[in-house]
C-alpha positions as CSV (number, residue, x, y, z in Angstrom):
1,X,-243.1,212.3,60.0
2,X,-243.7,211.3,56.4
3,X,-241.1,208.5,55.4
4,X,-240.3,210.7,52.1
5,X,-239.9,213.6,54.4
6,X,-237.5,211.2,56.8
7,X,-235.5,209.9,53.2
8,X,-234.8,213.3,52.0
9,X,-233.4,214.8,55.4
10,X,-231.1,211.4,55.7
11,X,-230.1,212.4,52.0
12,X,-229.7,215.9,52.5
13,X,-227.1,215.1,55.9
14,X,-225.6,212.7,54.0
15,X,-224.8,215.1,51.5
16,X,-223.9,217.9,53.9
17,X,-221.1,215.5,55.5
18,X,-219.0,217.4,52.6
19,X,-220.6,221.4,52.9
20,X,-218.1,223.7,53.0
21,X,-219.6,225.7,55.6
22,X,-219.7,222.7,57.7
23,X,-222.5,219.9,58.6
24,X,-223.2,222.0,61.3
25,X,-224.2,225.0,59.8
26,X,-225.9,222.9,57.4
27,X,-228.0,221.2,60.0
28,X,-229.2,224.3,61.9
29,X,-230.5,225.9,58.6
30,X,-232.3,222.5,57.6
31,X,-234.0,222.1,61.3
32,X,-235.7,225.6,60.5
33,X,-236.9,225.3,57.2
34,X,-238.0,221.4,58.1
35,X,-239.8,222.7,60.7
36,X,-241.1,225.9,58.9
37,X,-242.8,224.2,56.2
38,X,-245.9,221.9,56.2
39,X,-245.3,218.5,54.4
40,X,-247.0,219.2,51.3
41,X,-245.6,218.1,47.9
42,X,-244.4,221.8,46.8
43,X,-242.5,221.4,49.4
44,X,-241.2,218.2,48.6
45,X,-240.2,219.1,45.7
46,X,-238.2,222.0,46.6
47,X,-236.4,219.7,49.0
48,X,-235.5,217.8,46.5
49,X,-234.2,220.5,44.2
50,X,-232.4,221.8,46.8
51,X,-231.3,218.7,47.6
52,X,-229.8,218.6,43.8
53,X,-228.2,222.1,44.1
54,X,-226.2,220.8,47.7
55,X,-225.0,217.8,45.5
56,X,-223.2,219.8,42.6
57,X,-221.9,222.1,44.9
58,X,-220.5,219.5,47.2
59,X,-219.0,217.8,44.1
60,X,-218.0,221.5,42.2
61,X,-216.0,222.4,45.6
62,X,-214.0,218.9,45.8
63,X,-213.2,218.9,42.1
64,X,-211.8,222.6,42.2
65,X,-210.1,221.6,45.0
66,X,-208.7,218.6,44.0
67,X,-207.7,220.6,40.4
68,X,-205.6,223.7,42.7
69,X,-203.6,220.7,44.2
70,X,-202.7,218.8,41.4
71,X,-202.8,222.1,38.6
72,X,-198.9,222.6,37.7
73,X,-199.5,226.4,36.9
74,X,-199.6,226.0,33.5
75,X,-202.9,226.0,31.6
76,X,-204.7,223.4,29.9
77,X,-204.2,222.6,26.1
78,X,-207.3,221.7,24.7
């Protein structure tokens, strides 16, 4: 296996620890497409973006989360 290839899974289940689906559902849809696609730079790349996208999600669901436990009710003044 290509040692980028090897970095960007290791990132991508580091990342997942967080999924809100679960690392597990994470890991079984990640073992296809791994295996599916050749190790070619497109499909480096698109690892990497998706790689991205997993990030802000993982960070978009903790923040709305930690907002609904600490939002009072009333809305924000800006």
């Amino acid at each position: 296996m290509d040692p980028k290839v090897r970095q960007l899974y290791k990132k991508l289940i580091w990342v997942g620890r967080d999924y809100p689906s679960g690392i597990s559902a994470l890991r079984e849809k990640m073992k296809a497409v791994f295996q599916k696609s050749a190790a070619s730079e497109e499909s480096f790349a698109r690892g990497e973006f998706v790689y991205k996208e997993l990030e802000a999600l993982v960070y978009l669901h903790k923040y709305r989360s930690i907002r609904k436990r600490y939002d009072s009710g009333e809305p924000v003044k800006e």
